[in-house]
N, CA, C and O atoms as CSV, one atom per row, in Angstrom:
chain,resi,resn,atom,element,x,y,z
A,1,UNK,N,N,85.929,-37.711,-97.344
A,1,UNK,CA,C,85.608,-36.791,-96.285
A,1,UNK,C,C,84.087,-36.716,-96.183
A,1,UNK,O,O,83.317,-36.357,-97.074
A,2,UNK,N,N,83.772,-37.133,-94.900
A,2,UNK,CA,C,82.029,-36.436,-94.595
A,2,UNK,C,C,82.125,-36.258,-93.447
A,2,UNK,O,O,82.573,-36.931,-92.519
A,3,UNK,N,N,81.513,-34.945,-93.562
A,3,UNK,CA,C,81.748,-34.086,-92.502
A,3,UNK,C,C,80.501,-32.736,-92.494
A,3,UNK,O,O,79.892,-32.210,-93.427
A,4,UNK,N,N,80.468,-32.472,-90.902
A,4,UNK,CA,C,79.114,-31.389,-91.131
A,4,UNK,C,C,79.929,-30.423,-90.264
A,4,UNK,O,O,80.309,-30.678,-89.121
A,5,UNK,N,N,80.143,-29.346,-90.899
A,5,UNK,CA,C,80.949,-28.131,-90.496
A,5,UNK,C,C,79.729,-27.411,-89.931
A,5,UNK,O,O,78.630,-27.142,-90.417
A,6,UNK,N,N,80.408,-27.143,-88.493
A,6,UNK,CA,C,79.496,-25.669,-87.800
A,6,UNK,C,C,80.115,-24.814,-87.818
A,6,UNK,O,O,81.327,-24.744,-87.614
A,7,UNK,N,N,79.277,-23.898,-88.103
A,7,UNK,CA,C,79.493,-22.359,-88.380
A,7,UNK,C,C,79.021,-21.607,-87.534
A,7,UNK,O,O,78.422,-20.619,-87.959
A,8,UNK,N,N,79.142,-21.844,-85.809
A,8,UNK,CA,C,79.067,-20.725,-85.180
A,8,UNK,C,C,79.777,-21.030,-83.886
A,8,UNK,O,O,79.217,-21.831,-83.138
A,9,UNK,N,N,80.863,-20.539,-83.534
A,9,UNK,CA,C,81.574,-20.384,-82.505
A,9,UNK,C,C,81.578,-18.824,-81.684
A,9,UNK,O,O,81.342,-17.659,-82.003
A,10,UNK,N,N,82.043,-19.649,-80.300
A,10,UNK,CA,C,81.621,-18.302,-79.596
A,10,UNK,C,C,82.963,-16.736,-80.008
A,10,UNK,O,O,82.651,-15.655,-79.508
A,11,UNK,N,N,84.139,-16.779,-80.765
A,11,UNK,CA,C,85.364,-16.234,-80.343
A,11,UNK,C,C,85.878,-15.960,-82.428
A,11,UNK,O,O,86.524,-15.038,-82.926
A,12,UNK,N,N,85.209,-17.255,-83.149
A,12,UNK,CA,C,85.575,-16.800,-84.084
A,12,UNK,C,C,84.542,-16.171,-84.892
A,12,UNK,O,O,83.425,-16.565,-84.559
A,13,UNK,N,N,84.538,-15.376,-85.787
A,13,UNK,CA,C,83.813,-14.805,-86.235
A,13,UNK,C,C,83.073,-15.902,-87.588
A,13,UNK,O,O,83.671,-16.964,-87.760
A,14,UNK,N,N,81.747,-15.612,-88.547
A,14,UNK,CA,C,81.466,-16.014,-89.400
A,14,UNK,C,C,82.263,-16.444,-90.495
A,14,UNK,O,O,82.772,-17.505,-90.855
A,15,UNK,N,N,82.208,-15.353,-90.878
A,15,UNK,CA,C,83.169,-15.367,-92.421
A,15,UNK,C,C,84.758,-16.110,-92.333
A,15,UNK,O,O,85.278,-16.599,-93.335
A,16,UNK,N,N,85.559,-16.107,-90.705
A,16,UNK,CA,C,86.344,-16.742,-90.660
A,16,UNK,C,C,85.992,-18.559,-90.707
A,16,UNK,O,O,86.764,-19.436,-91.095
A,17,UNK,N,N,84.787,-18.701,-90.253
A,17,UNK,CA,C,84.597,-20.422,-90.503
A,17,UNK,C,C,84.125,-20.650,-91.878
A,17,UNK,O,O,84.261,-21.788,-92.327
A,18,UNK,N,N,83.524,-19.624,-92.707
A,18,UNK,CA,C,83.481,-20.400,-93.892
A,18,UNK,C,C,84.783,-20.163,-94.523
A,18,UNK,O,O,85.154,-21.214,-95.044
A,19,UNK,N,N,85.821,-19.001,-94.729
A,19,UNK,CA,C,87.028,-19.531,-95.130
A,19,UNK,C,C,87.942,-21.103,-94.702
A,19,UNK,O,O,88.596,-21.780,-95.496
A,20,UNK,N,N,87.726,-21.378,-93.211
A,20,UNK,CA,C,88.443,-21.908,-92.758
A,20,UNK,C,C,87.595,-23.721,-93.768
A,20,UNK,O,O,88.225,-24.520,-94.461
A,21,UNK,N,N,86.278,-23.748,-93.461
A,21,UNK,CA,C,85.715,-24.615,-94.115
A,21,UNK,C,C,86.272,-24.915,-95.612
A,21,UNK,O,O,86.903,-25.968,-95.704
A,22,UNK,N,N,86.123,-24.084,-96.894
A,22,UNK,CA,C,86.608,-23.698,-97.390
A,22,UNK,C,C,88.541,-23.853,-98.077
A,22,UNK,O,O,88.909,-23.809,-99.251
A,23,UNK,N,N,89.347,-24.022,-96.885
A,23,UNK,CA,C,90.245,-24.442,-97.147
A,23,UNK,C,C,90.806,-25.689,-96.547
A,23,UNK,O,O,91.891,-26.241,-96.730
A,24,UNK,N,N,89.499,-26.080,-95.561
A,24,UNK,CA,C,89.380,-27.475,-95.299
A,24,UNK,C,C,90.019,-28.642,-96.560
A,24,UNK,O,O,90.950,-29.427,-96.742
A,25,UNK,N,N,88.355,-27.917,-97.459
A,25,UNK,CA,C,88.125,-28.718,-98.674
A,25,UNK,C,C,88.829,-28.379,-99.897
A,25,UNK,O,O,88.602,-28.805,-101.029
A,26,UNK,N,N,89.819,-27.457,-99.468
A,26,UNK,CA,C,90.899,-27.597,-100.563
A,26,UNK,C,C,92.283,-28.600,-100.390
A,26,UNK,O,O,92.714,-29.307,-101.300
A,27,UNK,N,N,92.751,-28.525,-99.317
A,27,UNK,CA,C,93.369,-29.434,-98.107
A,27,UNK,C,C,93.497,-30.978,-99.278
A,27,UNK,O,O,94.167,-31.521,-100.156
A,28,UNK,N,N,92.074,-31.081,-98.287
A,28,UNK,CA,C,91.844,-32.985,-99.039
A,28,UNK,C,C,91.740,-32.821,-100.098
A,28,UNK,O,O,92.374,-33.728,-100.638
A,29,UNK,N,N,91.148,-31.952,-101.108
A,29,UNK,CA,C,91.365,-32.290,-102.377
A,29,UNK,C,C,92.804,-32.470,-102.691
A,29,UNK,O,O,93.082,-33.571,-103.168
A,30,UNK,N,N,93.910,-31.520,-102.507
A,30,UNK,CA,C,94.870,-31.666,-103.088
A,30,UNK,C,C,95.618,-32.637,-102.593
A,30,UNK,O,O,96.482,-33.113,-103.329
A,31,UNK,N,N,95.441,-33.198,-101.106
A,31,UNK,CA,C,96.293,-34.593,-100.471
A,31,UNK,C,C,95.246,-35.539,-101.107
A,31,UNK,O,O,95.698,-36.644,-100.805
A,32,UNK,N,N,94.205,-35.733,-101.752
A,32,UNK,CA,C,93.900,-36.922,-102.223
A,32,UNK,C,C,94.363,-37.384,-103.575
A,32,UNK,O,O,94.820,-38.441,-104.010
A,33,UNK,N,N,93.991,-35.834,-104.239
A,33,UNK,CA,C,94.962,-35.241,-105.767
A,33,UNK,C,C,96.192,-36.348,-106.099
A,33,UNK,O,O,96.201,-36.928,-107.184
A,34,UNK,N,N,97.302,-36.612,-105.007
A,34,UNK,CA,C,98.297,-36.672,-104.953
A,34,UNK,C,C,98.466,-37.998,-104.202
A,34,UNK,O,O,99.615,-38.062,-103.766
A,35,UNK,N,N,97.729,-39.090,-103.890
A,35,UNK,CA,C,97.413,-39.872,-103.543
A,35,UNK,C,C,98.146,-41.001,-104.699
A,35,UNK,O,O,98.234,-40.304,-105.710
A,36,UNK,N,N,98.608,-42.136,-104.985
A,36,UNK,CA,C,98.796,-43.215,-105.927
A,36,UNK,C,C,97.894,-43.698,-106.774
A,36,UNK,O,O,97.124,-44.434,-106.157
A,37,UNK,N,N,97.597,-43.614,-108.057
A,37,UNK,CA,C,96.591,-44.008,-108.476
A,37,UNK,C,C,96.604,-45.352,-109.100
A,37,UNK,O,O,97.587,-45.781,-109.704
A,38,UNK,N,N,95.211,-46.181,-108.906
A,38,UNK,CA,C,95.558,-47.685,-109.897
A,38,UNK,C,C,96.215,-47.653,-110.942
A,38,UNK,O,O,96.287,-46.686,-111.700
A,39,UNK,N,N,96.800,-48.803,-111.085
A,39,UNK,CA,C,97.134,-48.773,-112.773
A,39,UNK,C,C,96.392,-48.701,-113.835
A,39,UNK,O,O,96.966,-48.694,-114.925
A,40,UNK,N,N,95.208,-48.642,-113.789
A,40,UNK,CA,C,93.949,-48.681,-115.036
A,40,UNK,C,C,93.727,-47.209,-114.521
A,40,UNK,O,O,93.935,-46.725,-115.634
A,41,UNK,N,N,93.651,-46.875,-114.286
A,41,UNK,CA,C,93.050,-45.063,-113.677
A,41,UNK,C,C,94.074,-44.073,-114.095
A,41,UNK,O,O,95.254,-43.958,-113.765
A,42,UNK,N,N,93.192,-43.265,-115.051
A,42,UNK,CA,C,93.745,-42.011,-115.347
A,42,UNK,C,C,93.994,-41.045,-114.283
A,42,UNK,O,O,95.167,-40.719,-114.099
A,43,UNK,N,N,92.889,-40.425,-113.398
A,43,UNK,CA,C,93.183,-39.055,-113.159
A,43,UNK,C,C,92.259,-39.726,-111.231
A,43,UNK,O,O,92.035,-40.926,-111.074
A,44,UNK,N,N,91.906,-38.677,-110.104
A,44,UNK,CA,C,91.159,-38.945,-109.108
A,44,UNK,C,C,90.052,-38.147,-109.646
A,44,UNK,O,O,90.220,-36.964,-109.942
A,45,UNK,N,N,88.752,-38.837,-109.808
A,45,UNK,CA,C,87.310,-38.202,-109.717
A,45,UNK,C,C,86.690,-37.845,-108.284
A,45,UNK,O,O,87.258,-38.374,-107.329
A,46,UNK,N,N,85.874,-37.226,-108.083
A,46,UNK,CA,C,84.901,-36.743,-107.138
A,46,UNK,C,C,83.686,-37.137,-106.727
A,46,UNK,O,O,83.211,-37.175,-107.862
A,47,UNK,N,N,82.920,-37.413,-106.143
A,47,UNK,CA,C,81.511,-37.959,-105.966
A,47,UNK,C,C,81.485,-36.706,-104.499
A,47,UNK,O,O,82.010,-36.699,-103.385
A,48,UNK,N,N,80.695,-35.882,-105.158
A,48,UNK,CA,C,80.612,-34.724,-103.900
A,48,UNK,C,C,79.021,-34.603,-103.584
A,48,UNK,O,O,78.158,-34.750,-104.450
A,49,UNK,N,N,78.798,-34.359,-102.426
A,49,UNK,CA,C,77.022,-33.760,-101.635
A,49,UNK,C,C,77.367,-33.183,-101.175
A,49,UNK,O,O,78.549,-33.109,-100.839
A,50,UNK,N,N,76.032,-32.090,-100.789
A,50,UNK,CA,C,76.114,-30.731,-100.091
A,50,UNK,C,C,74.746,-30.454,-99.460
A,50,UNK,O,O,73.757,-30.755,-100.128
A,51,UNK,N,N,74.627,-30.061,-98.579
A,51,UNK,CA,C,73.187,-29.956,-97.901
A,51,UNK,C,C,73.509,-29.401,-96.593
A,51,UNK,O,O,74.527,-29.572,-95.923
A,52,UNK,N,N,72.169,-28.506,-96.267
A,52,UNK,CA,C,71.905,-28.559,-94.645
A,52,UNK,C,C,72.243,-29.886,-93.453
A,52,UNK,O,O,72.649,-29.812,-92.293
A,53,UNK,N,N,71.977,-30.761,-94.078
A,53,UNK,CA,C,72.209,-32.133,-93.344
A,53,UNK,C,C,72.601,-32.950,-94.621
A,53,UNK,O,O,72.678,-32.621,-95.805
A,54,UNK,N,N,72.927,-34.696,-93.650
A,54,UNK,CA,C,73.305,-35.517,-94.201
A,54,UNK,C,C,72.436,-35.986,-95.228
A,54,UNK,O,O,72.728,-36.532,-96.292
A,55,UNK,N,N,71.265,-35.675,-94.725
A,55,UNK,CA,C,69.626,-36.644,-95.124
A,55,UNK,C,C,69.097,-35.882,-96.268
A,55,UNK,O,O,68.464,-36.425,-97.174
A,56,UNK,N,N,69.449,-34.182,-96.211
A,56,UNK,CA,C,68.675,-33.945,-96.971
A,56,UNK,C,C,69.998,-32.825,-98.330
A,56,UNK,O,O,69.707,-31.855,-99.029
A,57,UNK,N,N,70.981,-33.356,-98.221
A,57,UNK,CA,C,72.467,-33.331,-99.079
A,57,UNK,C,C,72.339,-33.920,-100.815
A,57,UNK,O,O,72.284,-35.134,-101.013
A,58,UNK,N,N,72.311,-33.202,-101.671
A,58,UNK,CA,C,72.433,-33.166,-102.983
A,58,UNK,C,C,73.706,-33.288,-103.529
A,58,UNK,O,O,74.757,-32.814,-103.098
A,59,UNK,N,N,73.425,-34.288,-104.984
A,59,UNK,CA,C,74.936,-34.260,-105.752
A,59,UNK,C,C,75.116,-32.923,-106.193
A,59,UNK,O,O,74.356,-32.217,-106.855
A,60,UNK,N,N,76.409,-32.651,-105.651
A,60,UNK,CA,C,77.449,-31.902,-106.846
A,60,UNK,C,C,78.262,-31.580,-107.365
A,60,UNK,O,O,79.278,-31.739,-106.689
A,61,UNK,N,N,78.475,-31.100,-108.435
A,61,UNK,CA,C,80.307,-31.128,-108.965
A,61,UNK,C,C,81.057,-30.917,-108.381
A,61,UNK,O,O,80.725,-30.108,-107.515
A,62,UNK,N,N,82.546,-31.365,-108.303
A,62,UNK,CA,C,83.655,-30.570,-107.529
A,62,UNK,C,C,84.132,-29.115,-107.520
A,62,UNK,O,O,84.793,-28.393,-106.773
A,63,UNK,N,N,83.315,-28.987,-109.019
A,63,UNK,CA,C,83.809,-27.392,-109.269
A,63,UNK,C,C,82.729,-26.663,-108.588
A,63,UNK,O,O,83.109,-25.492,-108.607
A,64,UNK,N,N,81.804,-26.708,-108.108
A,64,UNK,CA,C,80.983,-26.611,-107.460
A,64,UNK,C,C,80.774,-25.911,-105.656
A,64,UNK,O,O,79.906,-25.232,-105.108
A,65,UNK,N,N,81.741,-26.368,-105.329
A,65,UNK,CA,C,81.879,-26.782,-103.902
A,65,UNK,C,C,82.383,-25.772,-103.288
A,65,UNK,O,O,82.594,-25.917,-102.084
A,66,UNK,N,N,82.716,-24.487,-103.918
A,66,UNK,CA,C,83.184,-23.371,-103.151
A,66,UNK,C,C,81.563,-22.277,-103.370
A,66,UNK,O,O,81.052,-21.596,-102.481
A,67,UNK,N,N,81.204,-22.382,-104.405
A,67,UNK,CA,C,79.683,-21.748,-105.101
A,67,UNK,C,C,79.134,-21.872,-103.767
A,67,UNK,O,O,78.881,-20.935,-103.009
A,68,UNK,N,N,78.892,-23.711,-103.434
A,68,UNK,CA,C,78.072,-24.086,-102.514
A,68,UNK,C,C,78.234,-23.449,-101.207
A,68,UNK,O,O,77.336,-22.813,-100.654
A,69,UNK,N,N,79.519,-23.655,-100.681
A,69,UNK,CA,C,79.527,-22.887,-99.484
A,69,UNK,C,C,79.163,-21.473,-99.132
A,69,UNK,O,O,78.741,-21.142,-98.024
A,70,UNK,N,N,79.347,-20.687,-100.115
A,70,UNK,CA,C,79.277,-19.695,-100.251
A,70,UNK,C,C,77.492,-19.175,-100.429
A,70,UNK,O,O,77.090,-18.135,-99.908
A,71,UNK,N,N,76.688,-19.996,-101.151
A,71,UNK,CA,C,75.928,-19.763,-100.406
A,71,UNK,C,C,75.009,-20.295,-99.274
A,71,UNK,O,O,73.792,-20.122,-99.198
A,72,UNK,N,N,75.921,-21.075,-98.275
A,72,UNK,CA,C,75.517,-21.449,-97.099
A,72,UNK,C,C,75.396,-20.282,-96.602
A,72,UNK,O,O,74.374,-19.737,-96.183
A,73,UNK,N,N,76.853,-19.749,-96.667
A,73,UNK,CA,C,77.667,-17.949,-95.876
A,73,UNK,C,C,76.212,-17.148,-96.228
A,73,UNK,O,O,75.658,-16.478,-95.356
A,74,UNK,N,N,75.645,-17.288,-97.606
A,74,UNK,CA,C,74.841,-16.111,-98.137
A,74,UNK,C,C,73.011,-16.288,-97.342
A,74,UNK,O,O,72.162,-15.421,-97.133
A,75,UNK,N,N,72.996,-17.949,-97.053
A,75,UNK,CA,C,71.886,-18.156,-96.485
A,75,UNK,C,C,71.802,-17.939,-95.102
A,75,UNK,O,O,70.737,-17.777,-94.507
A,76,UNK,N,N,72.966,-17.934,-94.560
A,76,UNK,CA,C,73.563,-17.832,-93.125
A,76,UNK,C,C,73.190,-19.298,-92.221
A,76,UNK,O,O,72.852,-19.184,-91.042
A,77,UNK,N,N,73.262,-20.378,-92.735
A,77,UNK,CA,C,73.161,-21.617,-91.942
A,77,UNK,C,C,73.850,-21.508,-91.153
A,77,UNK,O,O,74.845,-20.797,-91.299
A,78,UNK,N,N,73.457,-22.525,-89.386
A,78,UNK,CA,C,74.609,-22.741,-88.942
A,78,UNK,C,C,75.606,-24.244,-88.879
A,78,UNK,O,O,76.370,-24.626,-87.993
A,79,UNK,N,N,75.215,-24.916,-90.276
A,79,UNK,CA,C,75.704,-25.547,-90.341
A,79,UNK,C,C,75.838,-26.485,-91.627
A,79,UNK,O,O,74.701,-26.473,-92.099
A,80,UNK,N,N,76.735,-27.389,-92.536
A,80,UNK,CA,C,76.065,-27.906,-93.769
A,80,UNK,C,C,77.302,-28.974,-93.363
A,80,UNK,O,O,78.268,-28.955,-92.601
A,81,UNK,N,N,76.599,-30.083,-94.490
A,81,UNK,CA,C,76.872,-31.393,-94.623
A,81,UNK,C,C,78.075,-31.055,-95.401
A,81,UNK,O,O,78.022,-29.926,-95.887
A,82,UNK,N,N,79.299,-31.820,-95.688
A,82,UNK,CA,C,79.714,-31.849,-97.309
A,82,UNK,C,C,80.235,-33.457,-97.379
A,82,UNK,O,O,80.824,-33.858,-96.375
A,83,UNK,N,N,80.115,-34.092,-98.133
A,83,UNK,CA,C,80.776,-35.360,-98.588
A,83,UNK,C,C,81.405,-35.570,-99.965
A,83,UNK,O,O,80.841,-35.658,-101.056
A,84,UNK,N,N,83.106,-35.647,-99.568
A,84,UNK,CA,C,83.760,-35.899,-100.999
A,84,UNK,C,C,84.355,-37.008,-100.872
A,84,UNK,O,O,85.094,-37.130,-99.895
A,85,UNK,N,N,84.220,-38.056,-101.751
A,85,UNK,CA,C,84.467,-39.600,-101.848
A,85,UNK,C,C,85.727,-39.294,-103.156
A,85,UNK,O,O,85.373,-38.705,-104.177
A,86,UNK,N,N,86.862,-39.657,-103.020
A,86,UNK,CA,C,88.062,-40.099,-104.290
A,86,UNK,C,C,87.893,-41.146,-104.722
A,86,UNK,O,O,88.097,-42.198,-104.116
A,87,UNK,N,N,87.388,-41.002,-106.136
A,87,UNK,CA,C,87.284,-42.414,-106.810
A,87,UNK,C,C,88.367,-42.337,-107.995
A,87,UNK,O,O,88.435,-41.296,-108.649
A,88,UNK,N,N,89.246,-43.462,-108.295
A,88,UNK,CA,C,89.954,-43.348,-109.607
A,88,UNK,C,C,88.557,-43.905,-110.801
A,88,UNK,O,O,87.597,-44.669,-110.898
A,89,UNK,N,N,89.380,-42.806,-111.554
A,89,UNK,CA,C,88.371,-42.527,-113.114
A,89,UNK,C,C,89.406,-42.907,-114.507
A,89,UNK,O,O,90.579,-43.110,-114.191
A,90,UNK,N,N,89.156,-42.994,-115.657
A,90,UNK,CA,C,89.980,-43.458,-116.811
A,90,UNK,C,C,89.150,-42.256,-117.526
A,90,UNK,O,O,89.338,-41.999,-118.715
């Protein structure tokens, strides 16, 4: 998934797009979760970024990624990058 979520519509409110963001990225985690994995591959890993934009988007953990949004909500952006890549891991 890469994707740059906006956070300002005319009808829904704030706090409803970062929930909705939010359970975006719970969504794909758990349909990727559940995805077939190689035969050499233990478990699905993460390769996640987060940023105002694409360009200027930092690594970070998966456990991470609700922290992050949250303080987009707290900075009040109207908008952030997120990119989560499924890689099989051993």
């Amino acid at each position: 998934m890469k994707k740059t979520f906006v956070l300002s519509h005319t009808k829904i409110a704030y706090p409803r797009l970062i929930e909705a963001a939010k359970g975006d990225v719970k969504k794909y985690l758990k349909r990727e979760r559940n995805k077939t994995l190689p035969d050499w591959a233990d478990y699905w890993g993460f390769d996640c970024r987060f940023g105002q934009t694409e360009e200027t988007a930092e690594v970070i953990r998966t456990a991470k990624i609700n922290e992050s949004i949250s303080y987009a909500e707290s900075q009040a952006w109207t908008s952030f990058y997120l990119e989560i890549l499924a890689v099989p891991a051993e």
